[in-house]
PyMOL Python script that loads the backbone (N, CA, C, O; Angstrom):
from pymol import cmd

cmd.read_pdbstr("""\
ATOM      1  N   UNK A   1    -100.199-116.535  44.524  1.00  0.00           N
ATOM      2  CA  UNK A   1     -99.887-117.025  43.196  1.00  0.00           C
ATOM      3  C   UNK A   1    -101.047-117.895  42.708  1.00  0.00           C
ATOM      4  O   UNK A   1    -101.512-118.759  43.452  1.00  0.00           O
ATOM      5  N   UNK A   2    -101.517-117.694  41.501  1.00  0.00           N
ATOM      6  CA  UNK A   2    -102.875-118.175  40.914  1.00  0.00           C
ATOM      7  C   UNK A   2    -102.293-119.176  39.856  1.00  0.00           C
ATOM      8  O   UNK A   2    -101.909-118.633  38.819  1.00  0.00           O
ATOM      9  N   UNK A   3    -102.140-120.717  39.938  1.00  0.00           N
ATOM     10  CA  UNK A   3    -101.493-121.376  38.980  1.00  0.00           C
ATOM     11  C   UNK A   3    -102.581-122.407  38.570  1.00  0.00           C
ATOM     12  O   UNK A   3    -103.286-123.209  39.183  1.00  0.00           O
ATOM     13  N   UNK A   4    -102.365-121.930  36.874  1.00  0.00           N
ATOM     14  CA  UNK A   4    -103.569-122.932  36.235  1.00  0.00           C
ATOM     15  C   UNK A   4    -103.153-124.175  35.416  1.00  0.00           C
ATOM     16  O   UNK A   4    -102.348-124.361  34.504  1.00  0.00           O
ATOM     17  N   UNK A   5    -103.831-124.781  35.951  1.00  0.00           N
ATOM     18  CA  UNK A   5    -103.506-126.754  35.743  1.00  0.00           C
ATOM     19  C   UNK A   5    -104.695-126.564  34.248  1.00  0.00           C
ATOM     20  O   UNK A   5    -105.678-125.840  34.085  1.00  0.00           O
ATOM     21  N   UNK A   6    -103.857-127.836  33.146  1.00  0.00           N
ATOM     22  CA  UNK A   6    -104.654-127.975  32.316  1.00  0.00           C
ATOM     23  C   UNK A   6    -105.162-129.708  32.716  1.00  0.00           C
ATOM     24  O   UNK A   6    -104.420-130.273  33.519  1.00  0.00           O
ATOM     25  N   UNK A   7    -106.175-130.387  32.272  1.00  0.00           N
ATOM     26  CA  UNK A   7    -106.648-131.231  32.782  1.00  0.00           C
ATOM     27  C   UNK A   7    -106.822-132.083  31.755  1.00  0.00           C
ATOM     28  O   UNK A   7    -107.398-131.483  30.848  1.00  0.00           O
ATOM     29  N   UNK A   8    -106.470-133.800  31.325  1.00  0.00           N
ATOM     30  CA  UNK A   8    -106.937-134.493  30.286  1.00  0.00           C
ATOM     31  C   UNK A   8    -107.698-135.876  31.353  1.00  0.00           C
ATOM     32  O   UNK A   8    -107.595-136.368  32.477  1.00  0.00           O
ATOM     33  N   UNK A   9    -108.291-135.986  30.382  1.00  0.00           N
ATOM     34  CA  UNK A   9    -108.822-137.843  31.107  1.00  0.00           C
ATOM     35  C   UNK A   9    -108.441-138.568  29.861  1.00  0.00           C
ATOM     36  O   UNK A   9    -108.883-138.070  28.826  1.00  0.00           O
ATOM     37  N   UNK A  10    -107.880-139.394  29.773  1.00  0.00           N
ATOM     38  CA  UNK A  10    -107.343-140.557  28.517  1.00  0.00           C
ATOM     39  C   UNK A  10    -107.903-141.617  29.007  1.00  0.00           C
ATOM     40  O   UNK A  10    -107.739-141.938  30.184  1.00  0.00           O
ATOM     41  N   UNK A  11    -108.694-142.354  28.105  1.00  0.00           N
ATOM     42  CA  UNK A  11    -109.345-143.553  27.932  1.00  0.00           C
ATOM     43  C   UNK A  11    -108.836-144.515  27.321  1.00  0.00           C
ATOM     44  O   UNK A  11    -109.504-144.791  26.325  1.00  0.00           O
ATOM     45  N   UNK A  12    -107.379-145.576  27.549  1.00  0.00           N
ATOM     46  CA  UNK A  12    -106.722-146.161  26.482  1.00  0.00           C
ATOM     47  C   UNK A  12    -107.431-147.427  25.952  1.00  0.00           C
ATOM     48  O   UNK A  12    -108.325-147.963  26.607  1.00  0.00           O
ATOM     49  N   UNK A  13    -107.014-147.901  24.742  1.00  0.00           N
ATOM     50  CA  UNK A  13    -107.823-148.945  24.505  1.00  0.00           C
ATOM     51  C   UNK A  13    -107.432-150.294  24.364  1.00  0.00           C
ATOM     52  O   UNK A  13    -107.928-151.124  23.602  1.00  0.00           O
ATOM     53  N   UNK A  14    -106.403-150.462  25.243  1.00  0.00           N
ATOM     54  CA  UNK A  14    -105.049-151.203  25.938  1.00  0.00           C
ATOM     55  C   UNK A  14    -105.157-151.330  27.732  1.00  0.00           C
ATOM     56  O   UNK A  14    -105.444-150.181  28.067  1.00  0.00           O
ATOM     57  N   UNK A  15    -105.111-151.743  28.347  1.00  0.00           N
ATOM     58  CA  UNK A  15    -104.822-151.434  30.046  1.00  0.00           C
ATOM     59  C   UNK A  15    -103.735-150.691  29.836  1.00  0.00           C
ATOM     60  O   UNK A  15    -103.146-150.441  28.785  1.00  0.00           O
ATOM     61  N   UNK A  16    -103.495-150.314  31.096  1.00  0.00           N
ATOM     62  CA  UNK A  16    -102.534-148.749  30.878  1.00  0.00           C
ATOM     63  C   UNK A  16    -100.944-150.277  31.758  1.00  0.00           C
ATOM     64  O   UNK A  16     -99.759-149.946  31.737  1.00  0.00           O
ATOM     65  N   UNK A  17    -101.138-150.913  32.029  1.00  0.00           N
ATOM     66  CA  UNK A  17    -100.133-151.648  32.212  1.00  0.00           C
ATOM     67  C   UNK A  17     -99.410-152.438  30.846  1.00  0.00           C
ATOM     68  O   UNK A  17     -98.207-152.702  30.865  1.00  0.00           O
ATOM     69  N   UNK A  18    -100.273-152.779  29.677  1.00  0.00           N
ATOM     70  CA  UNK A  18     -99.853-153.419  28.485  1.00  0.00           C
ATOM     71  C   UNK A  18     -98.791-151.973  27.861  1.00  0.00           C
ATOM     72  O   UNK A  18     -97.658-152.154  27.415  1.00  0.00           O
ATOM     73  N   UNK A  19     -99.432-150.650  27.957  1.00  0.00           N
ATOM     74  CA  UNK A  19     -98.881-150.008  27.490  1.00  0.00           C
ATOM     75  C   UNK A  19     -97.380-149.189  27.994  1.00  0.00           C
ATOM     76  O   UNK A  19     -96.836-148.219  27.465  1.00  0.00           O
ATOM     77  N   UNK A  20     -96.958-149.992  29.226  1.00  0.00           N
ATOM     78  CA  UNK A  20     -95.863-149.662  29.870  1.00  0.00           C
ATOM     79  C   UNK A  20     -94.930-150.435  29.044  1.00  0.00           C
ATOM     80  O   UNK A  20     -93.759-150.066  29.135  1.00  0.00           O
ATOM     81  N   UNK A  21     -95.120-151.213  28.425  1.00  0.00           N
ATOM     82  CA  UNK A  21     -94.285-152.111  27.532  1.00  0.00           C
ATOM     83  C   UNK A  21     -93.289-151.471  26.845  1.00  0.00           C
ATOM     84  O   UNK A  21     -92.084-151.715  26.902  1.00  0.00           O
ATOM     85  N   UNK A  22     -94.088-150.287  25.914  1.00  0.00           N
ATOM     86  CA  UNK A  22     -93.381-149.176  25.471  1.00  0.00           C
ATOM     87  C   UNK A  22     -92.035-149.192  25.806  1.00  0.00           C
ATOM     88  O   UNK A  22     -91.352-149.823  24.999  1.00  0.00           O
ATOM     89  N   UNK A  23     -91.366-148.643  26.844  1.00  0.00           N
ATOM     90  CA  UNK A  23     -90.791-148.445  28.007  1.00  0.00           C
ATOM     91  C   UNK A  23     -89.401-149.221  27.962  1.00  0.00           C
ATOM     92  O   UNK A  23     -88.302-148.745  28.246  1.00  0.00           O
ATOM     93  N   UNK A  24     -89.746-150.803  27.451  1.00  0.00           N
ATOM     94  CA  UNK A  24     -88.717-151.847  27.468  1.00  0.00           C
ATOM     95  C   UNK A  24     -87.232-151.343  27.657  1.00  0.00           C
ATOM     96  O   UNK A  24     -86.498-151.581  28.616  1.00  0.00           O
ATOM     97  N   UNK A  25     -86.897-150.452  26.319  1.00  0.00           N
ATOM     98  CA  UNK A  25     -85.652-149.659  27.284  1.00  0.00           C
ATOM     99  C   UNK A  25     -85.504-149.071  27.718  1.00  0.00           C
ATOM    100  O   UNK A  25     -85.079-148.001  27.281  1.00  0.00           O
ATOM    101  N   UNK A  26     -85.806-149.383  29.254  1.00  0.00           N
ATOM    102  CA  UNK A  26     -85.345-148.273  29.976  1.00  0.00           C
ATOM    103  C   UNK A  26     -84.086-147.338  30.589  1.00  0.00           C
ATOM    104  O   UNK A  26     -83.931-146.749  31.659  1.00  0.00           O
ATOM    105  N   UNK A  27     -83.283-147.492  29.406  1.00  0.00           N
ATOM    106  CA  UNK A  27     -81.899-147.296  28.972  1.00  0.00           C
ATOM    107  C   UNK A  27     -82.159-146.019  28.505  1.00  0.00           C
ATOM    108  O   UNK A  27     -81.891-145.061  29.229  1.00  0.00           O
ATOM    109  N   UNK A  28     -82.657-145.850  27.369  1.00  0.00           N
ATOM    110  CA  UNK A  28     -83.202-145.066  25.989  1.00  0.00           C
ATOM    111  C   UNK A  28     -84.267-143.973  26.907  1.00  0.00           C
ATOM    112  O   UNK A  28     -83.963-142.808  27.165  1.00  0.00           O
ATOM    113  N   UNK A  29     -85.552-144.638  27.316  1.00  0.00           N
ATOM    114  CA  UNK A  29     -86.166-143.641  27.515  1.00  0.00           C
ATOM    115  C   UNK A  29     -85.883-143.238  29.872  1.00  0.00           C
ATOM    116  O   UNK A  29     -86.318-142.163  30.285  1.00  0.00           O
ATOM    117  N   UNK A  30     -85.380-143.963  30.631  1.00  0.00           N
ATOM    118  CA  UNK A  30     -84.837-143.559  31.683  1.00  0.00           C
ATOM    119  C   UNK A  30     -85.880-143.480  32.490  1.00  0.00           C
ATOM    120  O   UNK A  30     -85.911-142.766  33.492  1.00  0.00           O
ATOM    121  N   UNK A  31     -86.925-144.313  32.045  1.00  0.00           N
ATOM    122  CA  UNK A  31     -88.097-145.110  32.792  1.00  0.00           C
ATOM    123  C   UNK A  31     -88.721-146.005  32.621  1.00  0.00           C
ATOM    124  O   UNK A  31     -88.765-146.134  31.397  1.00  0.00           O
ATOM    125  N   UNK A  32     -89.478-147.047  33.243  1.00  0.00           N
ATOM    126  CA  UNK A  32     -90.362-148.241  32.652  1.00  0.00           C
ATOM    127  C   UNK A  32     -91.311-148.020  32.826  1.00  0.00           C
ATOM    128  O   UNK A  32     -91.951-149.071  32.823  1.00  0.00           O
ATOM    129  N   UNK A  33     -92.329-146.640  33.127  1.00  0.00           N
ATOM    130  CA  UNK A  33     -93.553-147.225  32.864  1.00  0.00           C
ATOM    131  C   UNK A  33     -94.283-145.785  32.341  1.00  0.00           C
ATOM    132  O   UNK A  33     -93.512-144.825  32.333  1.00  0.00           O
ATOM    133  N   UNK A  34     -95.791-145.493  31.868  1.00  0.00           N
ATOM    134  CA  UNK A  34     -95.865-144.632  31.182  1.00  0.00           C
ATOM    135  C   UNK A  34     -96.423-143.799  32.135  1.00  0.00           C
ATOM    136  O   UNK A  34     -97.104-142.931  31.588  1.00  0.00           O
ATOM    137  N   UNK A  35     -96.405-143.691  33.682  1.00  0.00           N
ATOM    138  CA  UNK A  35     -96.887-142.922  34.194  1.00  0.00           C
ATOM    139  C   UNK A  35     -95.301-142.234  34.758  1.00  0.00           C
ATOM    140  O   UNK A  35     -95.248-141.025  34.979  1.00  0.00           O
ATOM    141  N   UNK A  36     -94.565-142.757  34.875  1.00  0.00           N
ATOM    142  CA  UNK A  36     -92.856-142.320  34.899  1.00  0.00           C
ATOM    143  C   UNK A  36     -92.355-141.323  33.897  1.00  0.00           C
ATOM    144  O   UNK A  36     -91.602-140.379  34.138  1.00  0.00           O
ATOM    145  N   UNK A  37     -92.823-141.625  32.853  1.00  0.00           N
ATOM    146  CA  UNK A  37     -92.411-141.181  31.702  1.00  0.00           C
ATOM    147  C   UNK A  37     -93.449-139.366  31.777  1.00  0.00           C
ATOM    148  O   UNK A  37     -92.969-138.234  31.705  1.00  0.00           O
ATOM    149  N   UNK A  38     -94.716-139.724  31.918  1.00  0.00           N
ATOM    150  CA  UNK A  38     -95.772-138.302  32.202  1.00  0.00           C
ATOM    151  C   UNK A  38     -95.308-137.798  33.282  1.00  0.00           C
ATOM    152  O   UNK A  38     -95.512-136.590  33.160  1.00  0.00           O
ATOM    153  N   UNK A  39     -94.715-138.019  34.450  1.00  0.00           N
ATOM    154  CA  UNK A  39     -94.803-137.593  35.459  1.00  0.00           C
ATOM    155  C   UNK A  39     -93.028-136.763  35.281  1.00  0.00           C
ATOM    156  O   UNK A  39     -92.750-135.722  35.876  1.00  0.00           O
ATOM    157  N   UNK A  40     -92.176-137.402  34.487  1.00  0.00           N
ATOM    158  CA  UNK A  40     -90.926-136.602  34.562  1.00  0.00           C
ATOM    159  C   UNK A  40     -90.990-135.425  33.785  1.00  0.00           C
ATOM    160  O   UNK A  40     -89.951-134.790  33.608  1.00  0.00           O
ATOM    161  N   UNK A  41     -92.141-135.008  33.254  1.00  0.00           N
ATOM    162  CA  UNK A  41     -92.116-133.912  32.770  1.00  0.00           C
ATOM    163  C   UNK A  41     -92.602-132.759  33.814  1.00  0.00           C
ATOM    164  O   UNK A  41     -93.631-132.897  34.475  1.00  0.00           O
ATOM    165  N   UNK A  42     -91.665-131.471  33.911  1.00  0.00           N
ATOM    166  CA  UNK A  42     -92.150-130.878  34.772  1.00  0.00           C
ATOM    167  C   UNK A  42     -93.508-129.967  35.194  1.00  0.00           C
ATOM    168  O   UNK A  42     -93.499-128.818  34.753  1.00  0.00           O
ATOM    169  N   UNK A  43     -94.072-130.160  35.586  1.00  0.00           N
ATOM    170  CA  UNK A  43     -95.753-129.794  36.484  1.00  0.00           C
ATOM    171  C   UNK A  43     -96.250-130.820  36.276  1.00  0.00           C
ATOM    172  O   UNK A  43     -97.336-130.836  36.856  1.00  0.00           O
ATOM    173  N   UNK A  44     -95.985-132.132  35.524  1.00  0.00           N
ATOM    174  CA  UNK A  44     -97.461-132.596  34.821  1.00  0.00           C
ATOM    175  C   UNK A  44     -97.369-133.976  36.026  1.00  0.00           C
ATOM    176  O   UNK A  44     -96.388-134.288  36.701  1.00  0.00           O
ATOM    177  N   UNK A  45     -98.537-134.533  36.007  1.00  0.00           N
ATOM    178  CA  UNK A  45     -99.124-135.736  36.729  1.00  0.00           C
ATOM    179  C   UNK A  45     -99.703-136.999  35.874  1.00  0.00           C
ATOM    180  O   UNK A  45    -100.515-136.933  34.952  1.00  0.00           O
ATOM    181  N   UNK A  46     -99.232-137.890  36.282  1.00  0.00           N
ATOM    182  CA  UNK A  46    -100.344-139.048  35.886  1.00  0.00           C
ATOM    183  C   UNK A  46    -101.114-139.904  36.887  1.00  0.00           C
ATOM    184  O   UNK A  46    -100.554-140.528  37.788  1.00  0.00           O
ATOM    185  N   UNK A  47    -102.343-139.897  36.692  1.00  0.00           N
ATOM    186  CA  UNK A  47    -103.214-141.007  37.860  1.00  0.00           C
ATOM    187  C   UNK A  47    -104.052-141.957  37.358  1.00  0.00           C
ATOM    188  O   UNK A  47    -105.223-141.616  37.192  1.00  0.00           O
ATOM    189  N   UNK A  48    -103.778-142.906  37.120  1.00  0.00           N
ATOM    190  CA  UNK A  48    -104.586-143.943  37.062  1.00  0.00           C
ATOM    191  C   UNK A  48    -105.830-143.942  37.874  1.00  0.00           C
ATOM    192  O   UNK A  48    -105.883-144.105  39.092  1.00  0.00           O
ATOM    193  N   UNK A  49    -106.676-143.769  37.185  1.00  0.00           N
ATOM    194  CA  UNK A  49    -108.482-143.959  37.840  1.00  0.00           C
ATOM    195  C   UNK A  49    -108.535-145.837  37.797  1.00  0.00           C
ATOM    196  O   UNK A  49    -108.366-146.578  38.766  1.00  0.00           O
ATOM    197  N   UNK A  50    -108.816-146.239  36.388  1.00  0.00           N
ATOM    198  CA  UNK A  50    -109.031-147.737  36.283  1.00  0.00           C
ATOM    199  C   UNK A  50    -108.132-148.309  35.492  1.00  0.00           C
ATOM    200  O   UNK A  50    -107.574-147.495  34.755  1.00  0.00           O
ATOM    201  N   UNK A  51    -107.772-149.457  35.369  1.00  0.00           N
ATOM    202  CA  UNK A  51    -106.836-149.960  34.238  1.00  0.00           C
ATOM    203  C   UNK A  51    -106.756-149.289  33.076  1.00  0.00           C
ATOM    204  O   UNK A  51    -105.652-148.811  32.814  1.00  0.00           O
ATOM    205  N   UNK A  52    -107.978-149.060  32.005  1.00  0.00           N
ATOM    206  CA  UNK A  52    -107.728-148.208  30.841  1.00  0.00           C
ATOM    207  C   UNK A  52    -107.876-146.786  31.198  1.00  0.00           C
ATOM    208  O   UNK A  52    -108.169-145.988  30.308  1.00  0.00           O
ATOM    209  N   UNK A  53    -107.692-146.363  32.496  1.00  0.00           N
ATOM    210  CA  UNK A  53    -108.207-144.490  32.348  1.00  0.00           C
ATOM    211  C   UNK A  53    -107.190-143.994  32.934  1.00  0.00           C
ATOM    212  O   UNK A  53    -106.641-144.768  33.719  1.00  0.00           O
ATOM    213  N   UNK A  54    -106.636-142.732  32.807  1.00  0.00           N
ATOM    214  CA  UNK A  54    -105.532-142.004  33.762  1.00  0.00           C
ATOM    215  C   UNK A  54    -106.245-140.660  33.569  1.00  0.00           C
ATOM    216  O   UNK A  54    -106.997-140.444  32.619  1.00  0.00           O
ATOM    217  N   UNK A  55    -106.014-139.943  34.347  1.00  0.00           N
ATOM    218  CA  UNK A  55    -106.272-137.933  34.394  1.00  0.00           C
ATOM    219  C   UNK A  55    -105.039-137.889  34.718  1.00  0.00           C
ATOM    220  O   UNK A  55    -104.556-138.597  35.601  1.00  0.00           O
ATOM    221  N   UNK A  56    -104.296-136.918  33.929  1.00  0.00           N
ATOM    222  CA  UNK A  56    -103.220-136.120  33.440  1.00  0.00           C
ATOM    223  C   UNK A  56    -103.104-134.473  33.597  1.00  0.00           C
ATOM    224  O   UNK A  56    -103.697-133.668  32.880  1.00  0.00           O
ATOM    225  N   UNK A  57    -102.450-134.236  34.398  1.00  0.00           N
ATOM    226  CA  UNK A  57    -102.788-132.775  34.730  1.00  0.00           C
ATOM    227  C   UNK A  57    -101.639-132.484  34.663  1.00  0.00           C
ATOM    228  O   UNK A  57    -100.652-133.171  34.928  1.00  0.00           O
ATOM    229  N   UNK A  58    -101.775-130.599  34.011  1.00  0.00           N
ATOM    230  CA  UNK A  58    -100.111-130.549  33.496  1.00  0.00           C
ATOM    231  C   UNK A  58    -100.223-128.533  33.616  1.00  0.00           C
ATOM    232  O   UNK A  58    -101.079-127.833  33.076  1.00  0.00           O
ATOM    233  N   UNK A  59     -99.015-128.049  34.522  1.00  0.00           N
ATOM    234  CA  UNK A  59     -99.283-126.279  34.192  1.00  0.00           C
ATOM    235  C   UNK A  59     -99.133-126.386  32.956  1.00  0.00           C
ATOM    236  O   UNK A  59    -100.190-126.244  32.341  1.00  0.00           O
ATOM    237  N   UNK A  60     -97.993-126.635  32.161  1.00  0.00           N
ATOM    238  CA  UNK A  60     -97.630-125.804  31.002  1.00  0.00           C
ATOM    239  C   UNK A  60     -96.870-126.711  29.912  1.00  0.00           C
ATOM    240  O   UNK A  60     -96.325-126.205  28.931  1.00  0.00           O
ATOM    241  N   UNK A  61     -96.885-128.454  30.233  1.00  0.00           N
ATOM    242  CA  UNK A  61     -96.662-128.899  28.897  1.00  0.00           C
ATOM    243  C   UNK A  61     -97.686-129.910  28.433  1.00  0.00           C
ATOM    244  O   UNK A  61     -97.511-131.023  27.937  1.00  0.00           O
ATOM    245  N   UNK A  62     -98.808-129.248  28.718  1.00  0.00           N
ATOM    246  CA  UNK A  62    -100.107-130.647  28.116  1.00  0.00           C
ATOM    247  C   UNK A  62    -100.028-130.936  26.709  1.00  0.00           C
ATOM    248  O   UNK A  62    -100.179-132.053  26.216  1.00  0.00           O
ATOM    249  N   UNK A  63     -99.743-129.699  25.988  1.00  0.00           N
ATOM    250  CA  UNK A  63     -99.712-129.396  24.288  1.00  0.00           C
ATOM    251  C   UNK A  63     -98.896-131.094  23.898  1.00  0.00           C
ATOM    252  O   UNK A  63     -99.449-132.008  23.286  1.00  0.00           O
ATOM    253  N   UNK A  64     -97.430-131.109  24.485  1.00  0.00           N
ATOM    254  CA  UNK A  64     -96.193-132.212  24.070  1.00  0.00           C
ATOM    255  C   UNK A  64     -96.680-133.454  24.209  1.00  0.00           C
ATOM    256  O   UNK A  64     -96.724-134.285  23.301  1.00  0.00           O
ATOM    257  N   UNK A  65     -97.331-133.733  26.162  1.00  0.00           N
ATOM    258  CA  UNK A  65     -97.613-134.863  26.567  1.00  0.00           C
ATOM    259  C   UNK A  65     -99.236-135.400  25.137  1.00  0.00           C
ATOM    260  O   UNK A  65     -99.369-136.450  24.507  1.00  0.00           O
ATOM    261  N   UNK A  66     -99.865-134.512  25.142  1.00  0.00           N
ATOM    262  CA  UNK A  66    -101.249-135.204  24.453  1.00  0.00           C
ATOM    263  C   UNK A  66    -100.754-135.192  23.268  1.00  0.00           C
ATOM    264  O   UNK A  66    -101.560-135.906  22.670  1.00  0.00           O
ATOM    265  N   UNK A  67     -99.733-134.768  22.272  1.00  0.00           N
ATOM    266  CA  UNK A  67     -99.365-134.720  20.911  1.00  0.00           C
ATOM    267  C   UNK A  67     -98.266-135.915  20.970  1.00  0.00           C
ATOM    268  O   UNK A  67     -98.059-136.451  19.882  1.00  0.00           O
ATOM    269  N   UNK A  68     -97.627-136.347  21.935  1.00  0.00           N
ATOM    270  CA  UNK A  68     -97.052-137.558  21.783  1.00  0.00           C
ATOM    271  C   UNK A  68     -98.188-138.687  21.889  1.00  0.00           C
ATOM    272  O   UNK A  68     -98.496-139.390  20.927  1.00  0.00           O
ATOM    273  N   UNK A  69     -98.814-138.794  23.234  1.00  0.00           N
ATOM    274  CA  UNK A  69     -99.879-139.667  23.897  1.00  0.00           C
ATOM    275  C   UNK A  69    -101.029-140.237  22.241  1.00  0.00           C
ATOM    276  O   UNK A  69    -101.527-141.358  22.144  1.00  0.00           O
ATOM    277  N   UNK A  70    -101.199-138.959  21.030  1.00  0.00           N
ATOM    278  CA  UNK A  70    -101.501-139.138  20.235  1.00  0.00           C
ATOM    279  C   UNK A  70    -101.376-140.038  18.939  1.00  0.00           C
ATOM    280  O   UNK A  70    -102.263-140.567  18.269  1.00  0.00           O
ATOM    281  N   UNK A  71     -99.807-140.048  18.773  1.00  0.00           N
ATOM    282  CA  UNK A  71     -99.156-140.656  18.136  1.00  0.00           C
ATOM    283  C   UNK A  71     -98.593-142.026  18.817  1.00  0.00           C
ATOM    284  O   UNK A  71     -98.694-143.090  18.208  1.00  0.00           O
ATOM    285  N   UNK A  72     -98.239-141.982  19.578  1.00  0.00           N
ATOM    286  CA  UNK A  72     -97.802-143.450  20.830  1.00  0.00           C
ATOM    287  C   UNK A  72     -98.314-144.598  21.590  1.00  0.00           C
ATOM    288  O   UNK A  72     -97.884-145.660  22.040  1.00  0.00           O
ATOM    289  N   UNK A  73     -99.709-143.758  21.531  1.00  0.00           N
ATOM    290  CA  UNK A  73    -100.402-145.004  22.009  1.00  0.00           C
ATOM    291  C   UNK A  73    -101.861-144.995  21.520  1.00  0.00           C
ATOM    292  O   UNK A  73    -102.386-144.119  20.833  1.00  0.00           O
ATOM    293  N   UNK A  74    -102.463-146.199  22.023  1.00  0.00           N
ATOM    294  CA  UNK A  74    -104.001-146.519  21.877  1.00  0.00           C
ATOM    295  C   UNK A  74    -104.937-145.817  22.415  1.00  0.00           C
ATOM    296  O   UNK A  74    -104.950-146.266  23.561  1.00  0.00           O
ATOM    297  N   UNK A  75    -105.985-144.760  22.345  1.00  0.00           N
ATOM    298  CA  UNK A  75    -106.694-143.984  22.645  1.00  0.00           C
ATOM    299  C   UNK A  75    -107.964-144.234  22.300  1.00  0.00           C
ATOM    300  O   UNK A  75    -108.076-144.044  21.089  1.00  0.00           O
ATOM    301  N   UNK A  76    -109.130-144.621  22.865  1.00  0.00           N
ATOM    302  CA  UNK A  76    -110.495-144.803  22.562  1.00  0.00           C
ATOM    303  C   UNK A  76    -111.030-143.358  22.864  1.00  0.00           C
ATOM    304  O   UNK A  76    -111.737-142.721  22.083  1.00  0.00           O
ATOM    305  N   UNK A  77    -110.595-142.908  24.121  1.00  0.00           N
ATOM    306  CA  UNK A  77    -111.365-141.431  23.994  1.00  0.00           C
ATOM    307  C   UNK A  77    -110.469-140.468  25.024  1.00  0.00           C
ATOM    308  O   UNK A  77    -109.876-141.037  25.940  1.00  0.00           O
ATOM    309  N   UNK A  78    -110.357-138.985  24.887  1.00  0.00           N
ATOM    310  CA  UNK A  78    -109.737-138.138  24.854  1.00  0.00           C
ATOM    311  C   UNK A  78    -110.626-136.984  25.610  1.00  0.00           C
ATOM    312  O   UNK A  78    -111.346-136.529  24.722  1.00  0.00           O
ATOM    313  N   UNK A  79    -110.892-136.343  26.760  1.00  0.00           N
ATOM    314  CA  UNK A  79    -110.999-135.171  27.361  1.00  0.00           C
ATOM    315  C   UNK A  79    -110.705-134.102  27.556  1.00  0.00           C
ATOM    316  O   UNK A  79    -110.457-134.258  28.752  1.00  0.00           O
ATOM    317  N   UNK A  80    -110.499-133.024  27.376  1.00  0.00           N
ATOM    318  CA  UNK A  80    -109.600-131.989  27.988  1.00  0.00           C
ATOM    319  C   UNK A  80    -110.711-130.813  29.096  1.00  0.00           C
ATOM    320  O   UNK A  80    -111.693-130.127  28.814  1.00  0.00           O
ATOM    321  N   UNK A  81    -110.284-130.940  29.826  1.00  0.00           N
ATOM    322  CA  UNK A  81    -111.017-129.663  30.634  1.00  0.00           C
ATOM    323  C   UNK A  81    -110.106-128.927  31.199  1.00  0.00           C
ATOM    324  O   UNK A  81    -110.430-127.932  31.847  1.00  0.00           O
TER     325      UNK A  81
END
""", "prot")
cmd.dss("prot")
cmd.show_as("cartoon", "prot")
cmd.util.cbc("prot")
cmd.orient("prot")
């Protein structure tokens, strides 16, 4: 089986801990932090490289995660490979 990962690097322009804030209810959204939140979607990953950086790797819902990630949070710079 040949399974292809799509790949982002996000550069936030926030520490990626300020932006767990988001999160506050974790009632509403059924996690507190924003790598909880990327990671309950199914295939996809979140990894923190440095405070502002994560690589995000996803089979088949990168389209949702980077079109929310767009609108939701602070982004200085954006990758896709």
């Amino acid at each position: 089986m040949n399974t292809t990962y799509q790949t982002l690097i996000v550069k936030f322009s926030e520490p990626i801990t300020a932006l767990d804030g988001i999160f506050d209810d974790t009632g509403a959204w059924e996690t507190d932090t924003l790598k909880g939140w990327i990671d309950d979607y199914e295939s996809t990953r979140f990894t923190a490289t440095d405070s502002h950086t994560a690589v995000i790797t996803s089979e088949y819902n990168m389209e949702c995660v980077k079109e929310w990630l767009q609108r939701q949070t602070p982004i200085s710079e954006m990758r896709e490979f």
